[in-house]
C-alpha positions in Angstrom: -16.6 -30.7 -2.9 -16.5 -27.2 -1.3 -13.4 -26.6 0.2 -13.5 -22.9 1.5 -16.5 -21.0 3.7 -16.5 -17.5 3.6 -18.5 -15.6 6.1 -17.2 -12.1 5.8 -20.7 -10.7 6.1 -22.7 -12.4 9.0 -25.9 -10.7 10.8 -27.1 -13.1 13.3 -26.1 -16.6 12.2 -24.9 -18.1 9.0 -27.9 -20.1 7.5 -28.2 -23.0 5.5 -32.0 -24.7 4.4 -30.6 -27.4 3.3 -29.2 -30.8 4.5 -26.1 -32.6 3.3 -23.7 -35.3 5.5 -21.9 -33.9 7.7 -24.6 -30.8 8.6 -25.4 -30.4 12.2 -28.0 -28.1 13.9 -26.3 -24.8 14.3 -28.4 -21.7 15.5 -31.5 -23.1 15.1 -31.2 -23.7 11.9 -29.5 -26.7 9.5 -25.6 -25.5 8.8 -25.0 -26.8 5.1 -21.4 -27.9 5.3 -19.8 -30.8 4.0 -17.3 -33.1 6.0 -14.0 -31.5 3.8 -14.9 -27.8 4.5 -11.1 -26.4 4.8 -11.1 -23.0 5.1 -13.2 -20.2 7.0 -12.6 -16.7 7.1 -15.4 -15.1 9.9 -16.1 -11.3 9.9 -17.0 -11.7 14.0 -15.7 -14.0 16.3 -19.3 -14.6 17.8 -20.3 -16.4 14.5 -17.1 -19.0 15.1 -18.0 -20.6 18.7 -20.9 -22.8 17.6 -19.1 -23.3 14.2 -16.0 -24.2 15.4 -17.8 -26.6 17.6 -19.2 -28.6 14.7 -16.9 -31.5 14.6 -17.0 -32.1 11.3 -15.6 -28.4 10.8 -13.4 -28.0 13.8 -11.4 -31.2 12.9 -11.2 -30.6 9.3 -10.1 -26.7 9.1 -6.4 -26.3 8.5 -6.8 -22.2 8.0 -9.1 -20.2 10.5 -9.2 -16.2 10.1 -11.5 -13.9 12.2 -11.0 -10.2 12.3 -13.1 -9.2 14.8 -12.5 -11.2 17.6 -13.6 -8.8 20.8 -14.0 -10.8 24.3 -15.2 -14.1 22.9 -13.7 -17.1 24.1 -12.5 -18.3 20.6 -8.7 -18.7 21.7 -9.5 -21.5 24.1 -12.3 -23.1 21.6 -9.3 -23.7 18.9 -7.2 -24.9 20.8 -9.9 -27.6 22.0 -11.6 -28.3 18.5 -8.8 -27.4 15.9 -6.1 -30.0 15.9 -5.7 -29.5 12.2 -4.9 -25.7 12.0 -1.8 -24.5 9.9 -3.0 -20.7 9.6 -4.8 -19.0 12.5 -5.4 -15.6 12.4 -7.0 -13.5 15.6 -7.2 -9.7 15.6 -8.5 -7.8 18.0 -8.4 -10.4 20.5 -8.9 -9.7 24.0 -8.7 -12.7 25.5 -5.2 -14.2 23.8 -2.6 -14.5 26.7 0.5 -16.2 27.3 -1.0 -19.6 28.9 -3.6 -19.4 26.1 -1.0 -19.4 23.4 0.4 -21.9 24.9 -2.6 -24.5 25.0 -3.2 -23.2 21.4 0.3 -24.8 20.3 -0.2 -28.0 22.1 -3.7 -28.2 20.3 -2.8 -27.1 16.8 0.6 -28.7 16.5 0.9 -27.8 12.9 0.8 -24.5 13.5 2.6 -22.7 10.4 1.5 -18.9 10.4 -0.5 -17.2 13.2 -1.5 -13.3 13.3 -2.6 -12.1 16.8 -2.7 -8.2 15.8 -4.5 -6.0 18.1 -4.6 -8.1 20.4 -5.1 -5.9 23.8 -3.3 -8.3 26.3 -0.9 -9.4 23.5 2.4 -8.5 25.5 5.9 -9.9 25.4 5.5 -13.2 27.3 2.4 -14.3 24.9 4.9 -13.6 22.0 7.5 -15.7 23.7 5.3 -18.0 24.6 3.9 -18.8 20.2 7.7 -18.7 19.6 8.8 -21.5 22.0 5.9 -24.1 21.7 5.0 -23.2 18.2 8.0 -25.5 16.5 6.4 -25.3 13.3 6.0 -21.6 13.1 7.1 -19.8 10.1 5.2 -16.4 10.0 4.2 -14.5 13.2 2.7 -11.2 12.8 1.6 -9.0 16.3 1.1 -5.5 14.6 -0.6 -3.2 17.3 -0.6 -4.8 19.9 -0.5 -1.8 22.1 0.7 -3.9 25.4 3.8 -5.0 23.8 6.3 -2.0 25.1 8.9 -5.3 26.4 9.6 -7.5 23.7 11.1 -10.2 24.4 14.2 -12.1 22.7 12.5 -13.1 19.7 14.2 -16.6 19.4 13.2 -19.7 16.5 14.5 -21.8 14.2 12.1 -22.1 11.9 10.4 -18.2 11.3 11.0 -16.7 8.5 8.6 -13.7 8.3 8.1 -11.7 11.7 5.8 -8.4 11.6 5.9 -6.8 14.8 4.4 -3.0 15.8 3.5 -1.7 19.1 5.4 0.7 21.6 8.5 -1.3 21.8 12.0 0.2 22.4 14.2 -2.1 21.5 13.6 -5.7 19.0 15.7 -8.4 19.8 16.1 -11.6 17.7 17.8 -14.6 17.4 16.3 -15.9 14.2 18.4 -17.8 12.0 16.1 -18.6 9.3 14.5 -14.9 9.4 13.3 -13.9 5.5 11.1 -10.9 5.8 10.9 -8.6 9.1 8.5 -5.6 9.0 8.7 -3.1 12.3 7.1 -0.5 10.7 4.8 2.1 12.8 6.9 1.2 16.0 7.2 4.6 17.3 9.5 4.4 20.1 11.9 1.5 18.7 15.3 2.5 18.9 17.7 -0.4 17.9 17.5 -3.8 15.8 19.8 -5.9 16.8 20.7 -9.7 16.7 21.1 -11.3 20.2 21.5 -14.8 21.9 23.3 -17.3 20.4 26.1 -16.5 17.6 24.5 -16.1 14.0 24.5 -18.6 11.4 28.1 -18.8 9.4 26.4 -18.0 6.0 24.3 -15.3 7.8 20.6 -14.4 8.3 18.9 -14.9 4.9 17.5 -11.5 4.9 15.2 -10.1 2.0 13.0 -7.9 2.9 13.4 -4.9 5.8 10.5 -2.8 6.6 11.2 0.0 9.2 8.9 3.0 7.9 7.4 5.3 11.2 10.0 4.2 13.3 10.9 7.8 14.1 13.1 6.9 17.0 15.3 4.1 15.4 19.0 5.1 15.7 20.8 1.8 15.3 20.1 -0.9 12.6 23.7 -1.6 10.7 24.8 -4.3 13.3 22.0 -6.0 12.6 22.5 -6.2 8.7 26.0 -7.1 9.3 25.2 -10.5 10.6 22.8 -10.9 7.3 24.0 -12.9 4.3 24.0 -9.9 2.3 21.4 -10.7 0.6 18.9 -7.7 1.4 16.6 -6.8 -1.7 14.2 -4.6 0.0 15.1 -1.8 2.7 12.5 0.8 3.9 13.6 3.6 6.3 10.7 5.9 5.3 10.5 8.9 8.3 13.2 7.3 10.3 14.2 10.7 10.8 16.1 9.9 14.1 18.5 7.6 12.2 22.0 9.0 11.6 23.2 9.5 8.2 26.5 7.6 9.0 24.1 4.7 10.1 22.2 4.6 7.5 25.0 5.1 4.9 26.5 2.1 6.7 23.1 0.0 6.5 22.7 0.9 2.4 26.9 -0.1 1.9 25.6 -3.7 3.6 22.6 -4.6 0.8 24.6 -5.0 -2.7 21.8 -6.5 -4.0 19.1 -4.1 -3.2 16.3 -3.6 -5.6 14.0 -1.0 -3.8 15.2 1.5 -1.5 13.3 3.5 0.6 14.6 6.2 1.7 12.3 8.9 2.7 13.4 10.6 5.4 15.3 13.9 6.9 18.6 12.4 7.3 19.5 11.7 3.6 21.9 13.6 2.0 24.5 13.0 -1.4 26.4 10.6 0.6 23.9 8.2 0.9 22.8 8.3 -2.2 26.1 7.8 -3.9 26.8 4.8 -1.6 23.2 3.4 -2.7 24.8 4.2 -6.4 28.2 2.6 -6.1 26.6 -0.6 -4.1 23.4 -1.5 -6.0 23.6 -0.1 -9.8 23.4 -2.7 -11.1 20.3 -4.3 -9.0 18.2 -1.2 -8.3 14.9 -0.8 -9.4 13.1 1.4 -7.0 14.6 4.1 -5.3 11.9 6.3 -3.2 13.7 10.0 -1.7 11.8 12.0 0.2 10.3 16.1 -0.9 13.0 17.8 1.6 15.8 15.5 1.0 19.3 17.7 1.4 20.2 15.6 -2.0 21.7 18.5 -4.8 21.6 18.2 -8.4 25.4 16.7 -8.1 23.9 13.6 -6.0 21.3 13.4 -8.0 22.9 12.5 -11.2 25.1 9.6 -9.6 21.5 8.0 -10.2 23.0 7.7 -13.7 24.4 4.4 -12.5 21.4 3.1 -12.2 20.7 1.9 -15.5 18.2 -0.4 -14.5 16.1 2.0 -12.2 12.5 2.2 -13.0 10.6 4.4 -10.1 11.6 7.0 -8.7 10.9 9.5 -6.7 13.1 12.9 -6.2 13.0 15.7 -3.7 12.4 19.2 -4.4 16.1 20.3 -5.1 16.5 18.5 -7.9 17.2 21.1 -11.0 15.7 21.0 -14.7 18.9 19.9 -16.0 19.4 17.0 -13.8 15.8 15.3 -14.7 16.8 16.1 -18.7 19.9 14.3 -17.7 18.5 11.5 -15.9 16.0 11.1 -18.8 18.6 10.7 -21.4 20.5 7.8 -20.0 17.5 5.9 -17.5 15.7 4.5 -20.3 13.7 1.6 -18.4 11.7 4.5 -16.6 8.4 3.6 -15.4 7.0 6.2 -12.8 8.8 9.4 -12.1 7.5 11.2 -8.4 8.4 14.9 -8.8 6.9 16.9 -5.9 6.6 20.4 -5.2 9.2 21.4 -7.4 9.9 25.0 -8.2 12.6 24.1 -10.9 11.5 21.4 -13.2 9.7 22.9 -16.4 8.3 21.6 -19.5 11.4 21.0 -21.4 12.5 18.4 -18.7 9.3 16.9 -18.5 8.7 17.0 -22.8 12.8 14.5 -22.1 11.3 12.8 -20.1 8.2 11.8 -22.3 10.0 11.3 -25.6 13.1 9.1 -23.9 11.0 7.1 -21.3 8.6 5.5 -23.7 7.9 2.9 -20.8 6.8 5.5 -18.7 3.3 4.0 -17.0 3.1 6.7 -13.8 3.9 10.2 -13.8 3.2 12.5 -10.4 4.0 16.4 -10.6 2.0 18.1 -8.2 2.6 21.6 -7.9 5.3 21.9 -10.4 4.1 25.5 -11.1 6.4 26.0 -14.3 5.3 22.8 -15.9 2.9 24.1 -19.1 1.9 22.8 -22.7 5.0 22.4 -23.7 5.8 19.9 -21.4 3.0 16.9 -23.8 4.7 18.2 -27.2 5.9 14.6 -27.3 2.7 13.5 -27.0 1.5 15.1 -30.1 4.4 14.4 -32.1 5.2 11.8 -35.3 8.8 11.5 -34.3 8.4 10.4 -31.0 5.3 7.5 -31.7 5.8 5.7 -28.2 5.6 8.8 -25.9 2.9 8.3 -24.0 1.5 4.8 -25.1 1.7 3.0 -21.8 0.9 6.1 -19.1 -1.2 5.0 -17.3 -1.5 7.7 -14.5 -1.1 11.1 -14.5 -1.1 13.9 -11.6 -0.4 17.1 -12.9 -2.2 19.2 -10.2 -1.5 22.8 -9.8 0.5 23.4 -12.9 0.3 25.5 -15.5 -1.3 23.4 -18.3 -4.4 24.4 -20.5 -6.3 22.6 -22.8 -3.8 22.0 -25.3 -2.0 19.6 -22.6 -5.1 17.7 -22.1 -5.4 17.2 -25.7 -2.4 16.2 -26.4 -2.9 13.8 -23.8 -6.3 12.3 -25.1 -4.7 11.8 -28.8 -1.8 9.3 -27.4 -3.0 7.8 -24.1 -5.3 5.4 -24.4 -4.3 3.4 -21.7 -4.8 6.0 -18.6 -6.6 5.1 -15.8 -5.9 8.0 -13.0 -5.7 11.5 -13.8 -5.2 14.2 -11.8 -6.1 18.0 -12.6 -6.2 19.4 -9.1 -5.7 23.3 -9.4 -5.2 23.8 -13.1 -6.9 26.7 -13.1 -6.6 27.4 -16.9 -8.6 23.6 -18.2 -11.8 23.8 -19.6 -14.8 21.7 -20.1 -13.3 21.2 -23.8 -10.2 20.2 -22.8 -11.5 17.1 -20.2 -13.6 16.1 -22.6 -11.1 15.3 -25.2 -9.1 13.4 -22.2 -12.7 11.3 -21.1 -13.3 10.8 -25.2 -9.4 9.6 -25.7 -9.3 7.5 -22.5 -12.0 4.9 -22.2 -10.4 3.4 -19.3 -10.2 6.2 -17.1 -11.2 4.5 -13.9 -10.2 7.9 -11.1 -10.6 11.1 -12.3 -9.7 14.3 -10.0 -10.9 17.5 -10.9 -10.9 19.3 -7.6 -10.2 23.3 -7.5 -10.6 23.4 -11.7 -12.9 26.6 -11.5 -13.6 27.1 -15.0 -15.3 23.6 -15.2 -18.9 23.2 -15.3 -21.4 20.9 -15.9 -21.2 20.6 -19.2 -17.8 18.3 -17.9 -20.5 16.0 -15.9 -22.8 16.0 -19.1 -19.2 14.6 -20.9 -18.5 11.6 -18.4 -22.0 10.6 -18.6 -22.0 10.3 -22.5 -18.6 8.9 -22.5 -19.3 6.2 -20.1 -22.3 5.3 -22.0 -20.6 5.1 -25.4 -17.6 3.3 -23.8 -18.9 1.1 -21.4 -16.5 2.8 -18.9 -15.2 1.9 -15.3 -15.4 5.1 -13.8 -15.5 4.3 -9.7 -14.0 7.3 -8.5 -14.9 11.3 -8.9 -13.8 14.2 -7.4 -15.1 17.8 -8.5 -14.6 19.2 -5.2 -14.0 23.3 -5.4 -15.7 23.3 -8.7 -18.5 25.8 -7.7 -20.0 25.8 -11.6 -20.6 21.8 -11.2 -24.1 21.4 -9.3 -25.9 18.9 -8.0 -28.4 18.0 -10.5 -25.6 17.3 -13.1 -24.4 15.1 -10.4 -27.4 13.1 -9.8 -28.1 12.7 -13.4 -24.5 11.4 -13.7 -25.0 8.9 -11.0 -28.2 7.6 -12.9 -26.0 6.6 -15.7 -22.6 5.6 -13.8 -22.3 3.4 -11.1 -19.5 5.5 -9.5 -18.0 4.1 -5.9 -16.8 7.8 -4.4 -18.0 10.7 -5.2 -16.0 14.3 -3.5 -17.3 17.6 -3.7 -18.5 20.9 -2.1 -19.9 20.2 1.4 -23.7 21.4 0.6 -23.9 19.5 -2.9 -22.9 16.4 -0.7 -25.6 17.5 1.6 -28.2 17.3 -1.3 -27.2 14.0 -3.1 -27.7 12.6 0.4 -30.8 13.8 0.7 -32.1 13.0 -2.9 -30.0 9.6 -2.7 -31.5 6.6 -4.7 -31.4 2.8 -4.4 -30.7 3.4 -8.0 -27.4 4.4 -7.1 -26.0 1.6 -5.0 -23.6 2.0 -2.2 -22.0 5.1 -3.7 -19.6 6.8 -0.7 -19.7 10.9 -0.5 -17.8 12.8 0.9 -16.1 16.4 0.9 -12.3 16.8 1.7 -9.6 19.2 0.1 -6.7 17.2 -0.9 -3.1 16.9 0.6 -1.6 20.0 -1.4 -4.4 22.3 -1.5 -3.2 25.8 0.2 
């Protein structure tokens, strides 16, 4: 009755001792595989020849996935031995051309989703090439594929999801039935535009737009005007090149837009309050960038938004404005606030006390952010502050222990934390948070100096009394936490990743255990560490 085969981990062959109808001799050894076998995902194309010339697997899969497919001649095997094949999926190819794709359609006529990634001689005439004799296609993805810099008109009636990446200047499409398109991480592209035949009369059914890292795209809003207007997703994270008219233009076209990203140089209070007057009453996520040129003023138009519940905000944004938005966004879930010199702990204690839904808080370097700021936490009037956080970054801030305590008294549900250059926390004050937080699951330390390993000594004991899920560690800059507390912690907790100071990483490696499984070190100051 076994319907899926997973081989994600093959040395030489895939073995099987045993003998069952339908088994046939496979590298010199019986394959155990029943008649029925459906699915197979292969870690190494080498592994799939001799198994895809089983006939009583080649005729019977219907989804075939290998990520690593090098030079081996698996193209023209599937298309000989796999006349069942809805999903086919081969990255890294290099082998896939045009006349291969093409005796790949004719032999897997039921063709419904194929993923050629990677592929090195994946150009523009082997993507024209799945799109004409593929007529059941309805997902196509060809991210990477380094020798597609001519893309061709992308032209079907049946695709609905398209992920294209690759040095390509300009995407062309005439996709009726088009759903989802994701051209994120194509460099050089420049314009999205429809082409061919005239567009449907109800328009492109449009969801979902992904065009994050396309720092050269300049001209999109054509495109979205021959869509339905139906757009819930739009990502223009570091399309810096894009003109704030265009984009302005491309946000008036999506009404119905639930998350926004829009992370990049060219947003200003214009865009914003066009994303406002358009989508309040569908917007969920809204994602700015740190150096947006968005003031206080554009800002609070998020007011609108009464059903936002992420967000992310850019440096400029004042004290006042995040009290503000507090008061009247009550459905707030995660708040990003980055690098910002203005917000202090009477905006962030609003934010607690109003937000009682509030599951993800970020404040990294928020320098006059102290104590104050978890009052909420510790106080009777405001029971729900705090219940549901789940993560917390408050790196480089000026919280002591009394934050932390507050925090270990109210959230019992946080699994990330994030202490990264709070010089002023102590040992007592993170082991009240590893006490209060039995499901603390990633836990940053890095650059706390007055830590020591009497902190290591806590997790230990607090893992053992809790039963805890701790996978991921990082005490890196703490030069009072040594070694040995380290190795005695990874006795007692089967951590994943483990970060700190280049020489203790240099002696857990050398004292490493089988004992302590296949934990990863390594030693790396994080993202805003001067």
């Amino acid at each position: 009755t076994t319907h899926e085969t997973l081989f994600e981990r093959c040395c030489a062959c895939v073995c099987g001792c045993a003998h069952a109808a339908g088994a046939e001799a496979f590298g010199g050894r019986k394959l155990l595989l029943p008649r029925d076998v459906a699915q197979a995902v292969l870690g190494r194309a080498g592994h799939a020849l001799p198994l895809l010339r089983v006939p009583a697997v080649g005729r019977a899969l219907w989804r075939l996935e290998l990520d690593q497919c090098g030079a081996a001649d698996v193209p023209a095997a599937v298309a000989q031995c796999c006349p069942a094949l809805r999903v086919l999926a081969l990255r890294h190819s290099a082998r896939l051309t045009a006349e291969l794709m093409r005796q790949i359609a004719e032999g897997c006529p039921d063709l419904e989703a194929l993923d050629m990634s990677f592929g090195t001689r994946v150009d523009g005439r082997c993507v024209e090439a799945a799109l004409r004799h593929c007529t059941a296609l309805t997902a196509l993805s060809c991210e990477g594929c380094l020798a597609l810099d001519q893309a061709p008109l992308m032209a079907s009636r049946t695709l609905r999801q398209l992920r294209v990446g690759g040095p390509i200047a300009s995407l062309r499409m005439e996709l009726p039935s088009l759903e989802r398109l994701d051209c994120s991480d194509c460099w050089q592209l420049q314009t999205i535009a429809w082409d061919g035949a005239p567009p449907p009369a109800s328009g492109v059914p449009l969801e979902r737009l992904a065009a994050s890292s396309c720092a050269m795209l300049r001209c999109v809003a054509p495109f979205l005007a021959v869509c339905s207007g139906n757009v819930t997703e739009l990502d223009f994270t570091s399309c810096d090149a894009l003109p704030p008219a265009e984009l302005c233009t491309a946000v008036s076209l999506c009404p119905h837009a639930v998350e926004l990203g829009l992370c990049c140089a060219c947003v200003h209070d214009g865009v914003l309050r066009e994303a406002c007057r358009v989508a309040s009453g569908s917007l969920h996520t809204l994602a700015l960038s740190i150096g947006a040129a968005v003031t206080a003023a554009g800002a609070g138009e998020l007011r609108q938004c009464l059903l936002l519940q992420r967000v992310a905000l850019p440096r400029s944004v004042t004290a006042e404005c995040v009290a503000d938005l507090a008061a009247h966004l009550k459905n707030l879930r995660a708040v990003e606030l980055m690098e910002n010199p203005s917000v202090d702990s009477g905006s962030v204690a609003a934010l607690l006390a109003s937000c009682t839904a509030l599951d993800t808080l970020t404040m990294c370097d928020c320098p006059r952010v102290g104590d104050a700021a978890f009052e909420p936490l510790a106080c009777a009037l405001t029971p729900g502050a705090g219940a549901v956080l789940a993560h917390l970054a408050i790196g480089d801030s000026d919280v002591t222990d009394a934050a932390l305590l507050a925090v270990a008294g109210r959230c019992a549900a946080l699994h990330t934390i994030d202490l990264s250059g709070d010089v002023r926390v102590t040992d007592t004050g993170v082991a009240a948070v590893l006490h209060g937080c039995p499901r603390l699951a990633v836990i940053t330390l890095q650059r706390c100096l007055l830590l020591t390993n009497a902190v290591i000594a806590a997790l230990a004991a607090a893992h053992k009394r809790d039963c805890g899920a701790v996978e991921f560690l990082d005490v890196y800059g703490c030069a009072a936490v040594g070694s040995g507390a380290l190795s005695a912690l990874l006795d007692a907790v089967d951590l994943r990743q483990l970060n700190a100071s280049a020489l203790v990483v240099e002696r857990l490696e050398a004292a490493r255990l089988p004992a302590w499984g296949g934990v990863r070190f390594f030693s790396t100051r994080n993202d805003w560490d001067p």
